[in-house]
C-alpha positions in Angstrom: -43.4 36.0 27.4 -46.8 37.4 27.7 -47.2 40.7 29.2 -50.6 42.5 30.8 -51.4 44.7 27.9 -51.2 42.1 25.7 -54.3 41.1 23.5 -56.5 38.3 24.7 -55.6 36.5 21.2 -52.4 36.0 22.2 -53.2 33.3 24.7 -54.3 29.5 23.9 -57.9 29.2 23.9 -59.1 32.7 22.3 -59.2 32.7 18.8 -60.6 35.7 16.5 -64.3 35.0 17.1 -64.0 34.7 21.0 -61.7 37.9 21.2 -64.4 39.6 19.6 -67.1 38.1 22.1 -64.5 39.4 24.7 -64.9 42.4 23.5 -68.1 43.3 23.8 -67.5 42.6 27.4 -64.9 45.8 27.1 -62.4 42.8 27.5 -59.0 43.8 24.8 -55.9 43.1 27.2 -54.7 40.3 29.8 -55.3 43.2 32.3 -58.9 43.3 31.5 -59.5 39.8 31.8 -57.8 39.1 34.8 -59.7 42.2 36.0 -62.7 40.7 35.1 -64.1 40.1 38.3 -67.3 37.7 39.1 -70.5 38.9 39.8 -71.0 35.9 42.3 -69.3 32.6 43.5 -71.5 29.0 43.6 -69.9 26.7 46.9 -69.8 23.6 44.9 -66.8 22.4 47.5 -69.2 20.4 49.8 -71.2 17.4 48.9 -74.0 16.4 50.8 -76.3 13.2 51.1 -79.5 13.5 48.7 -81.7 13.1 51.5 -80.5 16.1 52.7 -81.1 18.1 49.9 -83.4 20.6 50.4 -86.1 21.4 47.5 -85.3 24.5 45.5 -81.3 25.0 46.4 -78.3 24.3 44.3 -76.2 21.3 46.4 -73.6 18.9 45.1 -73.8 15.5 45.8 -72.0 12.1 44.9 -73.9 9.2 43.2 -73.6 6.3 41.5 -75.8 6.2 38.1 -78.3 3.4 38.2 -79.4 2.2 34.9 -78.8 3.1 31.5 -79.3 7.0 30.5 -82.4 6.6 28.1 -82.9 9.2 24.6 -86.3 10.4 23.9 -87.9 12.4 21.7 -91.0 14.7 22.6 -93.1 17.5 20.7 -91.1 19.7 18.9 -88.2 18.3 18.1 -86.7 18.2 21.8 -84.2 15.8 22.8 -84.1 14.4 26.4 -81.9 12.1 28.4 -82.9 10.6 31.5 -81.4 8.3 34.0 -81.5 7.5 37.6 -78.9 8.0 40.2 -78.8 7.1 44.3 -76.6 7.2 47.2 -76.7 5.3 50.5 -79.6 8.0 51.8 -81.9 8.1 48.7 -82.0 8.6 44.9 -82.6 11.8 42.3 -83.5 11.2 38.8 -81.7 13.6 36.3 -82.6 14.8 32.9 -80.7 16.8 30.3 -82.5 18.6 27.9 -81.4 18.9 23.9 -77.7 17.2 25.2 -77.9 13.6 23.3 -74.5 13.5 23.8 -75.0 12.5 27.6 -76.7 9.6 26.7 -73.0 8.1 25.9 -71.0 10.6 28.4 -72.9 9.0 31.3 -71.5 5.4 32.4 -74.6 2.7 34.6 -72.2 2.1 37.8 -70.1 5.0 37.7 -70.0 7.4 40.0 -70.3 11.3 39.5 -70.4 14.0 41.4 -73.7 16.5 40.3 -73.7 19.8 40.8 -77.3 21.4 40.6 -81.1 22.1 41.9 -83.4 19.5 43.5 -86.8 19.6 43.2 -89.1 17.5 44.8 -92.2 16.4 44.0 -94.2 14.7 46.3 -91.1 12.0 47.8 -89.6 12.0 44.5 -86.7 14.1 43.6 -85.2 15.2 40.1 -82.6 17.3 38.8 -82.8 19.3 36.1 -79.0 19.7 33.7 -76.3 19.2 36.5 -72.8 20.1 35.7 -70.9 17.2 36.9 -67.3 15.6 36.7 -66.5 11.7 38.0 -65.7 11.5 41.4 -62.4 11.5 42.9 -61.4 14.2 40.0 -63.1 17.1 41.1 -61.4 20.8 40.7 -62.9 21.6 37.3 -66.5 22.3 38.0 -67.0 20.8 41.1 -65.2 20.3 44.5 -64.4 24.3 44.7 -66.0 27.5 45.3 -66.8 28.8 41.7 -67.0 32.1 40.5 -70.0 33.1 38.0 -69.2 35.9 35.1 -71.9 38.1 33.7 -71.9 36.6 29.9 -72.7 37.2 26.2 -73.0 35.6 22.6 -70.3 33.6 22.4 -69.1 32.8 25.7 -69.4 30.4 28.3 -68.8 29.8 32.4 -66.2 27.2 31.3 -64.7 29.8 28.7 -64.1 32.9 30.7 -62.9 30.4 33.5 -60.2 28.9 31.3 -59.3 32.0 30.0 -58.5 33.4 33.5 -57.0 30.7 34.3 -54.4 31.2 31.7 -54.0 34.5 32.1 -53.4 34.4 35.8 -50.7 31.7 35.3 -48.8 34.0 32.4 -49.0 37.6 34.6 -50.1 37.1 38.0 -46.7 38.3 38.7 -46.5 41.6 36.7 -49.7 42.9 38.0 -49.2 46.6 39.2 -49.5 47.3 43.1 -50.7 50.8 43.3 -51.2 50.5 47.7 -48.0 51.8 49.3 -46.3 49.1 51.1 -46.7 50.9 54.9 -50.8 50.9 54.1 -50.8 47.5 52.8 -49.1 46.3 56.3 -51.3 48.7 58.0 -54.5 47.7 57.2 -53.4 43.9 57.1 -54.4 43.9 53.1 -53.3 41.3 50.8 -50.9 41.5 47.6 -52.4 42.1 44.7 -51.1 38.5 43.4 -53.3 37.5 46.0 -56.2 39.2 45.8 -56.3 38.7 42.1 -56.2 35.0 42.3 -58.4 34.9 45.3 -60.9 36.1 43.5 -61.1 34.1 40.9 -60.3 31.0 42.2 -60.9 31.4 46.0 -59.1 28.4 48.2 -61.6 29.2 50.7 -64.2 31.6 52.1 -61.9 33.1 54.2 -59.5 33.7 51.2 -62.6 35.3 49.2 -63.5 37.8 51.8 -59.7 38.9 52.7 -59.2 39.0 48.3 -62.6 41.1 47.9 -61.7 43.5 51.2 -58.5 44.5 49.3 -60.1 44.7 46.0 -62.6 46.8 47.7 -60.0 48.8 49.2 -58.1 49.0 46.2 -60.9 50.5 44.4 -62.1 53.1 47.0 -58.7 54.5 47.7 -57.8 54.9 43.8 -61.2 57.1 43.0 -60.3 58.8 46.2 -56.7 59.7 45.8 -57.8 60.6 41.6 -60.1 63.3 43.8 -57.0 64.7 45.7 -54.9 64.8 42.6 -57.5 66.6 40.4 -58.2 69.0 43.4 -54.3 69.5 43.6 -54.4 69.8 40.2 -57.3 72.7 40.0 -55.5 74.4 43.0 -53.0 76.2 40.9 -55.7 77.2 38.2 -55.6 80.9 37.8 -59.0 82.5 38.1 -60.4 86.1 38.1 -59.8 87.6 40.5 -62.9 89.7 41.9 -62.8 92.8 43.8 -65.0 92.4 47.5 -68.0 93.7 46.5 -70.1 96.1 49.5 -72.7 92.9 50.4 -74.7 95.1 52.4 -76.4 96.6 49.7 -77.5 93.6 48.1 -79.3 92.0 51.8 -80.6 95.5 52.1 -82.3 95.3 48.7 -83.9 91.7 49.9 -87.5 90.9 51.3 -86.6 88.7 54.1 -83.4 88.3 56.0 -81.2 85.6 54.6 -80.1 82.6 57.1 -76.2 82.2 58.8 -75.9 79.6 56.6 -77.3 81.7 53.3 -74.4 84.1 54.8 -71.4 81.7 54.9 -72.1 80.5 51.8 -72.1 83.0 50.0 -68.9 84.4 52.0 -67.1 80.8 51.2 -67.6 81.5 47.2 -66.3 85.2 47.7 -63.4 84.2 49.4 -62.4 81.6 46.2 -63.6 84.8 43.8 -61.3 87.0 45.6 -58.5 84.8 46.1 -57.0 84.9 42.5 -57.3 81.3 42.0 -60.4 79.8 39.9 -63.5 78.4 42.7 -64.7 75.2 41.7 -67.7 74.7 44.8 -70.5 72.9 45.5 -73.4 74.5 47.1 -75.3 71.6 48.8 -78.7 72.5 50.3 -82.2 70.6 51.3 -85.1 71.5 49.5 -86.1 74.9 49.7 -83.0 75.9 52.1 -82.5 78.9 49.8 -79.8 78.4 47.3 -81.5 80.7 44.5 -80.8 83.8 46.8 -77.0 82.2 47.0 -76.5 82.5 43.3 -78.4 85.7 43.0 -75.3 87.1 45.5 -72.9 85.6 43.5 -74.3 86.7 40.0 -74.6 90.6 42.0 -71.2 90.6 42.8 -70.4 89.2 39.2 -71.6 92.1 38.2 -70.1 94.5 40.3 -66.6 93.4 39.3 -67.9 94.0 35.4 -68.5 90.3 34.7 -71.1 87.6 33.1 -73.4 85.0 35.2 -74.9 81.6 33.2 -77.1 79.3 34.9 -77.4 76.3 33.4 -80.8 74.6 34.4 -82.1 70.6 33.4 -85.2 71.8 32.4 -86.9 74.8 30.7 -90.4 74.8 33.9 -87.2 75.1 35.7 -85.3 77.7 33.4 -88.3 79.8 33.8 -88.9 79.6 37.7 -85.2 80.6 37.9 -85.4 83.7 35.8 -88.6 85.0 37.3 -87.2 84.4 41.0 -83.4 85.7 40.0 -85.6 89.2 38.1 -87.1 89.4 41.2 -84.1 89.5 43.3 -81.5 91.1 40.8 -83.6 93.6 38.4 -84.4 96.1 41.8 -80.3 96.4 41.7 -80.1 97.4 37.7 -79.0 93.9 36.2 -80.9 92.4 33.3 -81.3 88.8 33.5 -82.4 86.7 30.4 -83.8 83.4 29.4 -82.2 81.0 26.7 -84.2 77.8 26.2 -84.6 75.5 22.9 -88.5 76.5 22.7 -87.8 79.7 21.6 -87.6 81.4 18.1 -84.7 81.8 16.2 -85.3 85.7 16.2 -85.4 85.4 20.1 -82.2 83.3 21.0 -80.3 85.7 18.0 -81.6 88.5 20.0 -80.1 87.1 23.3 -77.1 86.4 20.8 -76.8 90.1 20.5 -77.1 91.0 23.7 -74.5 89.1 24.9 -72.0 90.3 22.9 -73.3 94.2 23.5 -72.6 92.9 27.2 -76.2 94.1 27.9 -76.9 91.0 30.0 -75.8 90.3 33.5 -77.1 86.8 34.2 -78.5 84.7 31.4 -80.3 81.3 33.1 -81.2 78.8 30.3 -81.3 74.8 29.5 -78.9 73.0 26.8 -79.4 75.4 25.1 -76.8 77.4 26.7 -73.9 74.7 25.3 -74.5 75.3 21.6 -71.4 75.9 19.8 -72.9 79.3 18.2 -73.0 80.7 22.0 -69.9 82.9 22.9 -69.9 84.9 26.4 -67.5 87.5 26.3 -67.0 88.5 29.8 -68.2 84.9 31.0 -67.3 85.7 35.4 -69.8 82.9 36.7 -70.8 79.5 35.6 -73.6 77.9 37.6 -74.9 74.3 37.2 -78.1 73.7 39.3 -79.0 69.9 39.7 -76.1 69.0 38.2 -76.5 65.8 38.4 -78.8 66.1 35.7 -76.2 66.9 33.3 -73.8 64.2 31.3 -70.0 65.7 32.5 -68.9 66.6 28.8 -72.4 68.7 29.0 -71.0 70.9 32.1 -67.5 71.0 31.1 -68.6 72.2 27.9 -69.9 75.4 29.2 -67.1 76.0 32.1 -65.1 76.0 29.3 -66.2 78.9 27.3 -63.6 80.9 29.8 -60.9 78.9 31.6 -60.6 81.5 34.0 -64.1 81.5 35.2 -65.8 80.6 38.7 -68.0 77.4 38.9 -70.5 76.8 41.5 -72.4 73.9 41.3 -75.4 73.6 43.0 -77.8 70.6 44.3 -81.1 70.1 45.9 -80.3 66.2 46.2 -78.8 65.5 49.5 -75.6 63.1 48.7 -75.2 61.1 51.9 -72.0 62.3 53.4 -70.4 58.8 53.4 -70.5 59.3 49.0 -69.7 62.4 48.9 -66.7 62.4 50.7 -66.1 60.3 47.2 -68.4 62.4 44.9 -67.3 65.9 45.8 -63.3 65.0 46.3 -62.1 67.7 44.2 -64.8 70.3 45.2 -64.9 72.9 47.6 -68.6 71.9 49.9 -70.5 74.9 51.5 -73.8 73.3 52.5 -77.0 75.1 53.7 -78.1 73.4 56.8 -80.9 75.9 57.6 -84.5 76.3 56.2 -85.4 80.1 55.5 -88.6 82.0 57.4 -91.4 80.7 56.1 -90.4 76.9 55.6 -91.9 74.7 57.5 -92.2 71.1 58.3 -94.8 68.8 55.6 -96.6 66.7 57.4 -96.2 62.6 55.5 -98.7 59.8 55.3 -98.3 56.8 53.6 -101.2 55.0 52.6 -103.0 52.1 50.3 -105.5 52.5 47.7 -108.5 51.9 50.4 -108.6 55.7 51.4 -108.7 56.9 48.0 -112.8 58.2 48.8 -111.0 59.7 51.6 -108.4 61.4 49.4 -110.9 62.7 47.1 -112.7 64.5 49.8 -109.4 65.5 51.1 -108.6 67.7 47.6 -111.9 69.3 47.1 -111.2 70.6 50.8 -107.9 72.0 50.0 -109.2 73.6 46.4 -112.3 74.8 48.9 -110.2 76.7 51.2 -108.1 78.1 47.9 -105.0 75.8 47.9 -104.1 73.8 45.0 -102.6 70.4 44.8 -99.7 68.1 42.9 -100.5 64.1 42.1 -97.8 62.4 40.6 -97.3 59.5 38.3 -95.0 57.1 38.0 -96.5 56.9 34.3 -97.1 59.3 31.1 -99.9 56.9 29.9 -101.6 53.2 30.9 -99.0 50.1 29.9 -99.4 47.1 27.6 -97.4 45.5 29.6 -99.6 43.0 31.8 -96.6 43.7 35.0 -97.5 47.7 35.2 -101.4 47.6 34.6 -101.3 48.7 38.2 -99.4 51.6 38.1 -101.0 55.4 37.6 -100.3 57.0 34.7 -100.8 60.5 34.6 -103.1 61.1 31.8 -105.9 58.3 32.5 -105.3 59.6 36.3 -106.3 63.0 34.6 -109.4 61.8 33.2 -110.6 59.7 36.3 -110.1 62.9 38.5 -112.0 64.6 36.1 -114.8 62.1 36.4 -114.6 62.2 40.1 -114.1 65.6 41.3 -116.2 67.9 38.0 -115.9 71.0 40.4 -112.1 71.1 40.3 -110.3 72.8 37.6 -107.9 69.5 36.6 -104.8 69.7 34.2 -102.5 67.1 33.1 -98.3 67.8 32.5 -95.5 65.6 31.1 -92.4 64.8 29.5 -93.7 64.2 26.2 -95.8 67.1 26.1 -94.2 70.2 23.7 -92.4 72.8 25.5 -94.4 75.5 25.0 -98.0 73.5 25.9 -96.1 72.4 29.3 -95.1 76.1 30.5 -99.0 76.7 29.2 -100.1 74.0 31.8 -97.5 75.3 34.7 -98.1 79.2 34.1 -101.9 78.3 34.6 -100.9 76.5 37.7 -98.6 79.1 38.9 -101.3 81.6 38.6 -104.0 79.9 40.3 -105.5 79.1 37.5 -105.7 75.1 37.9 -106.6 73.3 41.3 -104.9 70.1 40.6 -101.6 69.1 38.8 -101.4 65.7 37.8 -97.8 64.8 36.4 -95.2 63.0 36.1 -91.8 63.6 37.8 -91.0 66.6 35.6 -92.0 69.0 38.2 -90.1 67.0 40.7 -87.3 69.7 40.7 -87.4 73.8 41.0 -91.2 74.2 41.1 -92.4 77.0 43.2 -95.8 77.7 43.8 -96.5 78.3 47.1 -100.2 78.3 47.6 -99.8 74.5 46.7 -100.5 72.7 49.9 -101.4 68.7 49.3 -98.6 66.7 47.2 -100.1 63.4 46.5 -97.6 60.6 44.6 -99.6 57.6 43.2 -97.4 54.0 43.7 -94.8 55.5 45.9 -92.8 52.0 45.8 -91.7 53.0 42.6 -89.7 55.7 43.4 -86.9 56.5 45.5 -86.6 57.9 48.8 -84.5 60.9 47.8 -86.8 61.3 44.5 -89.9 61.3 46.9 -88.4 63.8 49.1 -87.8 65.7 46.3 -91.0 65.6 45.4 -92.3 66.5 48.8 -90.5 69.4 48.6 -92.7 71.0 45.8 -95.3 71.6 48.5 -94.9 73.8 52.4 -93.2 76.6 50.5 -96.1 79.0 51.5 -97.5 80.3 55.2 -100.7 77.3 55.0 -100.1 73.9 56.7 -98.8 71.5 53.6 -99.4 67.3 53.5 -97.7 64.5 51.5 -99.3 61.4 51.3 -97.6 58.3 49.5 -99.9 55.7 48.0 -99.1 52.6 47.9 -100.9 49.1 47.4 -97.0 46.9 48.2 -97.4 43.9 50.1 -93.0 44.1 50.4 -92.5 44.6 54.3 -89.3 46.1 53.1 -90.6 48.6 51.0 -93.3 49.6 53.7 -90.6 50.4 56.0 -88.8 52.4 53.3 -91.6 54.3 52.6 -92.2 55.2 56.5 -88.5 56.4 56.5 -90.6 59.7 55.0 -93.2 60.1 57.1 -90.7 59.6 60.2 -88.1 62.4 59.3 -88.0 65.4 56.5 -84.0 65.8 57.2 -82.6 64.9 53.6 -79.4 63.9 54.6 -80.7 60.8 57.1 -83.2 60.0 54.0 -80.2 60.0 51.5 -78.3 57.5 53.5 -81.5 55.2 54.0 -81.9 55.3 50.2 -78.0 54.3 49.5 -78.1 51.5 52.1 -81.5 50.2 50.3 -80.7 51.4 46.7 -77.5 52.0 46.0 -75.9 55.4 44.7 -77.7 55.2 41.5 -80.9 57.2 42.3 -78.6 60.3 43.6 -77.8 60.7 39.9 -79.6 59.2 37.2 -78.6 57.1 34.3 -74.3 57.1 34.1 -74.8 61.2 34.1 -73.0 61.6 37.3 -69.3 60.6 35.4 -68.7 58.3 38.8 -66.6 54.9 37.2 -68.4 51.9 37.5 -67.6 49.7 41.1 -66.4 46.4 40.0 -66.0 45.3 43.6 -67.1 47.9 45.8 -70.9 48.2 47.2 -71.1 52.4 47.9 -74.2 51.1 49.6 -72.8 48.3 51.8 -69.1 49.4 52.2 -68.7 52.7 53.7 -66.8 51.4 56.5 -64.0 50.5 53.9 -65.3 53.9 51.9 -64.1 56.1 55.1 -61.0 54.0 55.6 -59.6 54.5 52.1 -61.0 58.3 52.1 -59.0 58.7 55.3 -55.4 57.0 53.8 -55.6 59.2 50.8 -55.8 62.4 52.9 -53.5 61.3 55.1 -51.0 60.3 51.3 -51.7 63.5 50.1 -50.9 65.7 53.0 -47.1 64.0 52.6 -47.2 63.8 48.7 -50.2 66.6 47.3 -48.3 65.8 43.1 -47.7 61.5 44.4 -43.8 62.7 43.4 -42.0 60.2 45.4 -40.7 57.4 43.9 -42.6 54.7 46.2 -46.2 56.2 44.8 -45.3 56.2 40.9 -47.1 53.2 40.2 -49.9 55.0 41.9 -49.9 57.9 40.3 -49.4 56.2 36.5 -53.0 54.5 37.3 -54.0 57.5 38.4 -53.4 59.5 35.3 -54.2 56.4 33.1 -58.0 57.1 34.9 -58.3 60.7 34.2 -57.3 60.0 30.5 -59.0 57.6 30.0 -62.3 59.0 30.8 -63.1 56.9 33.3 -64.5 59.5 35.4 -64.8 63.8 35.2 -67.2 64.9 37.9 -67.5 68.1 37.0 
């Protein structure tokens, strides 16, 4: 008897060279393949009359094949059938391309049912390599509602089909049901029996949606309840525990007041420090809401207690606006705070090296290079990630783990809409900074096309006139081959045109390719007032503080996300001048205009975060697979955060009875839970 974790081999149909094409789909067991879900369904279950086909759409319909299919050979080899076929409205001609075979498959006055797209030209109609099956036998590829696999070398619709077909009919019946029975009845879900063969061979539409809401479920309630048990799991983590350091002195020692939220912030973390148990918080803020001064408390009172702070940054522009903010803050109360980044010498990063272990360093901010595996930090109190979503998870954990018993705050400028991170941030603690310091204020957005570019011109000479300097950004480094993005900026022939243009302004050009050390040239310039315009790409999109910048400019806006523009946006108001973002953008996509005036509508992150999900999906919040969240099989973050909230609310409501899942009714819950944690499958932090 076959069992789930069985190999695919091991069933008719899947020989050594299919396994293997299997398996590049990350397909081993019968659990993966029956867990293999589609990526879309075709409703070949209702045949209609040819007439009332309509030109462009995949339809089924029933005809009887008029003459004899006819093989021809054209220019290069290729091998066509043809043949005629009508019903009692009108008539379709079909052709199969490279299939001589058809030629004797195909019976004149027969009828077949063809499944496939009509064109029309003029009143004639064609159809170009049906599937089909005779009439009156339909259930293999027509007749049904069929579900379409993503596929590789090797494999076919009508082999992954039989495949989980088999399957399904060997261990439907052993597959795991991790929903306790009272939520299952609760929340009218189907079996998992059910769901699983609903899916993949759905009776009906109705049987589709009730098998993809429990799927759905299924998957939202498992990442949520693996959040509880990691939390529950972190809870009894010793930490150090820190003495209550005299805040006082450190606000007194500040220029400006900080904000009620600055204050509970930064008493949240110090309640975790002092508690004796390890924190493990995120410290969620809007751009420019003041975070920096949050970690420079924290690092302080690190101190104080006789212990280490490391900031781990994404990028050195930004490794080196952090340590000349954090010096600012920090070196008026005695602590030394250093720099570590992969630009420097080998004689300067031995020298850091050094100091570290003479514990002459408080805080040390720095980039990757922080994780190397000659680093040691005796004394390590504090570990602080900022953007963290920059960073793969084995990067982060890497450093957290150079003390077990020390504090991690994690820190992020990218609003998560609350709907993900009630997903995201399970397992962490959440203070977030809802208040913009003195000083912020509102930028005013525009968005518009490429027709007011003299009028944008004008617009930067006046701000570099009245002192002010300004940021364009690029969707490109350089101009593209590629006959699709000819239209797009890039930011060094942008460079040169500006130059051309505007021969009063001082112009520079900065980038990811560029060396290290030639792009903290071009920012220190910048910084110091020595530039009047920045053109770039996105590399200054996060961290950059120069406040006498006052006009942020971002060439093809439709490019970029609406949480990426925001950040963007936020590089500018950050001094006491009036600040402007316009987005320019030539898109024709009604859609994308109305994204687009999201941003000149509203500047509160949080509402733009949740536009971007609905339109986007969760994958701009984090970048390329760095954020360590598992891949949704079935569940839409972006579409299904009614179900999101449901399943979010049932695992609280689980883990308030059971915080360890101990009792015997949530085992099999708990097994798949573990089975995800080792297995990788997802470490957020």
């Amino acid at each position: 008897m076959a069992t789930l974790q069985d190999n695919i081999s091991t069933i008719r149909g899947i020989g050594e060279k299919r396994a293997l094409a299997f398996g590049k789909l990350g397909i081993y067991t019968l659990y993966d393949l029956l867990s293999y879900f589609p990526m879309r369904y075709e409703d070949r279950s209702v045949i209609i009359p040819i007439a009332e086909a309509s030109d462009g759409i995949a339809c089924c319909i029933s005809a009887i094949v008029a003459d004899e299919p006819r093989l021809s050979r054209i220019r290069g080899g290729m091998e066509l059938v043809k043949f005629r076929v009508f019903d009692s409205s009108s008539s379709v001609d079909i052709t199969y391309f490279n299939q001589s075979w058809m030629k004797n498959n195909i019976q004149r006055g027969e009828e077949y049912v063809f499944y496939g797209r009509i064109e029309a030209t003029g009143r004639r109609r064609s159809m170009t390599n049906p599937v089909y099956e005779k009439a009156g036998i339909q259930g293999g590829v027509t007749g049904a509602i069929v579900p379409v696999y993503r596929l590789n070398r090797g494999l076919t619709q009508k082999n992954i089909l039989q495949s989980v077909k088999t399957g399904l009919e060997a261990c439907a019946g052993q597959l795991p049901e991790p929903i306790p029975e009272e939520i299952l009845l609760r929340l009218k879900l189907s079996s998992v029996r059910d769901a699983y063969e609903n899916v993949h061979f759905p009776t009906d539409f109705q049987a589709l949606s009730r098998a993809r809401k429990r799927l759905v479920f299924e998957e939202l309630f498992l990442l949520a309840c693996a959040m509880h048990y990691r939390k529950s799991d972190h809870a009894q983590k010793q930490g150090l525990r820190y003495k209550m350091p005299d805040l006082d002195r450190f606000y007194a020692s500040l220029p400006l007041s900080p904000t009620t939220a600055q204050l509970r912030a930064v008493s949240d973390a110090l309640q975790d420090m002092t508690s004796g148990k390890a924190m493990n918080r995120l410290l969620q803020g809007d751009v420019g809401s003041g975070k920096t001064l949050c970690a420079a408390a924290l690092a302080w009172a690190t101190a104080e207690n006789g212990y280490v702070t490391v900031l781990l940054a994404p990028t050195e522009i930004l490794t080196e606006q952090h340590t000349g903010t954090l010096r600012a803050l920090l070196s008026p109360l005695g602590l030394r705070v250093e720099k570590l980044t992969g630009a420097m010498t080998a004689k300067e990063k031995r020298q850091i090296r050094d100091a570290l272990e003479r514990r002459e360093i408080d805080l040390l901010v720095g980039t990757h290079a922080l994780l190397s595996d000659n680093m040691s930090y005796p004394g390590l109190g504090l570990v602080i990630t900022d953007e963290q979503h920059r960073f793969g998870v084995g990067q982060r954990a890497a450093l957290a783990g150079k003390n077990e018993k020390a504090h991690v705050l994690v820190m992020s400028a990218t609003p998560i809409p609350r709907t993900l991170a009630l997903i995201i941030y399970g397992d962490l603690d959440v203070s977030i900074l809802d208040e913009l310091p003195p000083g912020r204020q509102r930028v005013e957005t525009f968005a518009v096309d490429s027709r007011y570019r003299e009028r944008l011109n004008r617009f930067i000479v006046k701000q570099a006139e009245n002192g002010h300097q300004v940021f364009v950004v690029c969707p490109a480094v350089e101009e593209s081959e590629d006959e699709k993005l000819l239209h797009l900026k890039s930011a060094e022939n942008y460079t040169a045109e500006l130059r051309t243009a505007l021969p009063s302004l001082r112009i520079a050009c900065v980038h990811g390719r560029m060396k290290p050390k030639e792009k903290e040239a071009v920012m220190d310039a910048f910084s110091r007032g020595e530039t009047d315009v920045l053109v770039s790409t996105t590399v200054i999109e996060v961290g950059v503080d120069v406040p006498n910048a006052t006009l942020m400019i971002v060439e093809n806006a439709e490019r970029f996300g609406l949480s990426q523009l925001h950040q963007l946006r936020g590089r500018v108001g950050r001094g006491k001048e009036k600040s402007t973002c316009v987005l320019v953008s030539d898109t024709q996509n009604e859609e994308t205009k109305a994204r687009l005036s999201v941003l000149c509508k509203t500047s509160d992150g949080f509402q733009i975060a949740e536009e971007d999900l609905r339109l986007r999906g969760p994958g701009d919040f984090f970048g390329a697979r760095q954020h360590g969240l598992p891949e949704m099989h079935v569940a839409d973050l972006g579409a299904d955060t009614a179900v999101l909230k449901a399943a979010k609310a049932e695992a609280d409501a689980l883990f308030e009875q059971d915080p360890y899942l101990s009792l015997p009714s949530h085992t099999v819950l708990r097994q798949r839970i573990e089975r995800m944690l080792q297995a990788g499958n997802f470490t957020l932090n």
